[in-house]
C-alpha positions as CSV (number, residue, x, y, z in Angstrom):
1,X,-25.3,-3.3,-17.0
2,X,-22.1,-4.4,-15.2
3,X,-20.6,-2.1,-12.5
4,X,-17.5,-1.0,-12.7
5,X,-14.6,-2.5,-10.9
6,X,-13.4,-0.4,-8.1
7,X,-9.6,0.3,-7.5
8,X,-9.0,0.3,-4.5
9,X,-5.8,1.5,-4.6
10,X,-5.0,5.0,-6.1
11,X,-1.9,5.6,-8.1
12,X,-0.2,8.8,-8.2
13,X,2.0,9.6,-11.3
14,X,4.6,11.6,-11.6
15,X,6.9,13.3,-14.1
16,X,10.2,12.2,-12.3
17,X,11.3,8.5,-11.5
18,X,14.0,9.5,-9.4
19,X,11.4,11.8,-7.0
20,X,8.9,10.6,-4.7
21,X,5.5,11.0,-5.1
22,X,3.7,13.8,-3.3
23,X,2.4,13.7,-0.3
24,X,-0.6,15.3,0.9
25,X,-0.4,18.4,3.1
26,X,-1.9,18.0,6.8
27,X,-1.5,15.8,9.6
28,X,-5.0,13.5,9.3
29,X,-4.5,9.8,9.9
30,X,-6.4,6.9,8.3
31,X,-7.2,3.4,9.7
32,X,-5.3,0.5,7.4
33,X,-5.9,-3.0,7.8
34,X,-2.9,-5.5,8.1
35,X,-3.9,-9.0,8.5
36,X,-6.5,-8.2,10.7
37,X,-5.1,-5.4,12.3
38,X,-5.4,-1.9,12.6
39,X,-2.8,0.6,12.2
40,X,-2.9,4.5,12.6
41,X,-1.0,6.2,9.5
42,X,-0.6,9.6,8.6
43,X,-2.7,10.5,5.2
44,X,-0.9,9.9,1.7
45,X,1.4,7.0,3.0
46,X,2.6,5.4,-0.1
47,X,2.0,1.4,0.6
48,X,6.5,1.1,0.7
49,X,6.4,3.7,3.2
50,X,3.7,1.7,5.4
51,X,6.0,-1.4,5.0
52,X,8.9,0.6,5.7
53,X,7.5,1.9,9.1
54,X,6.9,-2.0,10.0
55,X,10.4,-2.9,9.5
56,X,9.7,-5.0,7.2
57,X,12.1,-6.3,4.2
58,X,10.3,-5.9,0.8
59,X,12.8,-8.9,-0.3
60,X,9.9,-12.8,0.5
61,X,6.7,-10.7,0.9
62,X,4.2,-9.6,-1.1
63,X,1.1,-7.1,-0.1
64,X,-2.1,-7.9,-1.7
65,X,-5.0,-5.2,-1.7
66,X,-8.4,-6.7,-2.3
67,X,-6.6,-10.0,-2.7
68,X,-4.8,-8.5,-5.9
69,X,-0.9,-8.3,-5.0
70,X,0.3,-4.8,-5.8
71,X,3.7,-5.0,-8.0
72,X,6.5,-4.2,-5.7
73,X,7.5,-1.6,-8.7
74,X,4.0,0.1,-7.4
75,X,4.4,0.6,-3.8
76,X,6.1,4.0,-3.8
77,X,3.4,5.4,-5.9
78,X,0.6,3.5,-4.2
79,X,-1.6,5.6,-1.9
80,X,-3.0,4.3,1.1
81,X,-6.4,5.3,1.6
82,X,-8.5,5.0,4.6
83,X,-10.1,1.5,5.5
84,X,-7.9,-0.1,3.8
85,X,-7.6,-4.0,4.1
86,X,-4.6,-5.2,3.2
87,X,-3.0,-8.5,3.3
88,X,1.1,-9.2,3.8
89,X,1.7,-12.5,2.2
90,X,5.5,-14.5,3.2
91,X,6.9,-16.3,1.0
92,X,7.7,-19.6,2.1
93,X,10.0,-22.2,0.6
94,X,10.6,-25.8,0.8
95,X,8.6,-28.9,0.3
């Protein structure tokens, strides 16, 4: 019997496009994973929020969670979760 995949990524839905997703209530931090390196974020971080925080441009990058990239149309509603390895990916050009 095959197992199921596991998403590691959890995807809050919600009614209004325009409105961002809720966060959770509290002030617990989780461990993420960047490239090898830690970082300290509050609970229910969406994954643009994260990048946000980095000062990073969502325009050349993409951010790959269990080496699947995450849609840049997904980031708002993407919840970090704790232990998270993530994996920022620059786009480079040329030949």
């Amino acid at each position: 019997m095959d197992t199921p995949k596991r998403n590691p990524f959890v995807i809050v839905e919600h009614s209004n496009p325009d409105s961002p997703p809720a966060q959770l209530s509290g002030d617990t931090t989780i461990t993420v994973s960047l490239n090898g390196k830690n970082h300290e974020v509050k609970e229910g971080t969406s994954l643009a929020d994260f990048i946000r925080t980095l000062g990073l441009q969502p325009k050349g990058i993409a951010i790959a969670i269990d080496y699947e990239v995450v849609p840049k149309d997904k980031w708002q509603e993407t919840l970090l979760s704790d232990h998270l390895e993530l994996m920022l990916i620059h786009a480079v050009s040329g030949g």
